[in-house]
C-alpha positions as CSV (number, residue, x, y, z in Angstrom):
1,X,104.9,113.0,101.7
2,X,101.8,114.7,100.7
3,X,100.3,113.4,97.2
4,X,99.0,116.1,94.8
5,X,96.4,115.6,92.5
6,X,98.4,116.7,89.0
7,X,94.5,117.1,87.1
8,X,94.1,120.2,85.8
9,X,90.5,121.1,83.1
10,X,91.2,120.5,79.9
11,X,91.9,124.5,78.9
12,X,94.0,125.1,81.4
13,X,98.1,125.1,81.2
14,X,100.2,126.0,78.4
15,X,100.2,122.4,76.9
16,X,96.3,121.6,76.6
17,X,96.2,118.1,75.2
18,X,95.6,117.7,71.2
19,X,93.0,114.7,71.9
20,X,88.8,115.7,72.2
21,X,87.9,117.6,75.3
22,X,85.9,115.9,77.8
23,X,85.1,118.3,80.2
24,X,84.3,115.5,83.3
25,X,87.6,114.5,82.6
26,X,91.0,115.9,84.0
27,X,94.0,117.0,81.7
28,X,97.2,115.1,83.4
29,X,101.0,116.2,82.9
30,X,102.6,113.8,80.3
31,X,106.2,111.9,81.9
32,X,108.7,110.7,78.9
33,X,111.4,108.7,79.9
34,X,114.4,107.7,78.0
35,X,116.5,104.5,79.1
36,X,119.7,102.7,78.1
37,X,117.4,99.5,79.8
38,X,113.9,98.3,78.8
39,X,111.6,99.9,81.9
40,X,110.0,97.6,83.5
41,X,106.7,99.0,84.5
42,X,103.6,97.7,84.6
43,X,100.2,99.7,82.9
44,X,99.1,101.6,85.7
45,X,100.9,101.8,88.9
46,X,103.2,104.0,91.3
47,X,106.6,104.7,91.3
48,X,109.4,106.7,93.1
49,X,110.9,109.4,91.3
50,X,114.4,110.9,92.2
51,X,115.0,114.0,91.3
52,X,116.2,117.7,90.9
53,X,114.0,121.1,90.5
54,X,115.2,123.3,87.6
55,X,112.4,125.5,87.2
56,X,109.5,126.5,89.3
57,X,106.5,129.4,87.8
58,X,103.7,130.9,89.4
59,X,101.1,132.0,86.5
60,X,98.6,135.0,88.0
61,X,97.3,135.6,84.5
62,X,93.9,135.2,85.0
63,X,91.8,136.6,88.1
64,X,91.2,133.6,89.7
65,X,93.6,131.2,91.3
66,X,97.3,131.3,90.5
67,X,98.4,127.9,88.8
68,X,102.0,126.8,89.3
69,X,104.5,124.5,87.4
70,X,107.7,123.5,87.5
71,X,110.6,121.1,85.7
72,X,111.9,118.3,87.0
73,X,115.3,116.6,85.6
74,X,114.1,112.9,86.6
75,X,117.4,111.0,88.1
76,X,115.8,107.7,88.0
77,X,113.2,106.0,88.6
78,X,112.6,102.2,90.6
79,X,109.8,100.9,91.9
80,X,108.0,101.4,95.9
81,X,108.6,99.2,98.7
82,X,107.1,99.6,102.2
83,X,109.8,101.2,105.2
84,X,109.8,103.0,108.5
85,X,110.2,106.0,106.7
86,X,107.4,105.6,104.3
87,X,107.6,104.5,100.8
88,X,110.9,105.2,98.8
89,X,112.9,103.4,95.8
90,X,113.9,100.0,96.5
91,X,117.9,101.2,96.3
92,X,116.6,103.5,99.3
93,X,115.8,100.7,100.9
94,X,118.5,98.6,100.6
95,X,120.9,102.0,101.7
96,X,118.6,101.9,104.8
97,X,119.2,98.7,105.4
98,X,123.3,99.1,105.3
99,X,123.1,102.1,107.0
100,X,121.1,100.5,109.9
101,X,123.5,97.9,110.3
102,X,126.5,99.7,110.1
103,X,125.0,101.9,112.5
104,X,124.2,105.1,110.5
105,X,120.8,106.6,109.8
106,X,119.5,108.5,107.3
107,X,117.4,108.1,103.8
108,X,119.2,109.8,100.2
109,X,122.0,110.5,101.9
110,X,124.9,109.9,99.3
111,X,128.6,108.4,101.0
């Protein structure tokens, strides 16, 4: 899957952050999560997202460049592991592994 670089300037976007601008630095999308569990994450890291697209916008307001944005309802969220098919959720992973020795193939495919 190809990564994409979220940083936007800091004027850009309808939700500019309230903090000082700093104009070497990038504005980033803000992710809140609400759990029944304490989240186990660490500072800074990566994670696998599942998830569904609800809303997708393509902004031609100014002359330059279109910017685009979109909502995500975030399913869950679990930490990376390493596969054949890349990096996906650890529950992925473990599916994959069933699957394979059942016989069956296939990643995110729900039974």
């Amino acid at each position: 899957m190809k990564m994409t670089d979220l940083g936007m300037p800091y004027d850009s976007g309808c939700c500019a952050p309230t903090s000082a601008p700093d104009s070497k630095k990038p504005s980033y999308p803000t992710l809140y999560i609400n759990s029944k569990e304490e989240l186990d994450l660490p500072d800074a890291g990566t994670v696998v997202i599942k998830f569904r697209k609800t809303r997708e916008t393509e902004d031609k307001k100014d002359q330059g460049k279109p910017t685009y944005s979109c909502e995500l309802e975030v399913q869950s969220i679990g930490e990376p592991v390493a596969s054949e098919e890349g990096m996906v959720s650890v529950a992925d992973a473990i599916k994959v592994a069933m699957r394979k020795k059942l016989g069956k193939a296939g990643v995110g495919e729900d039974e």
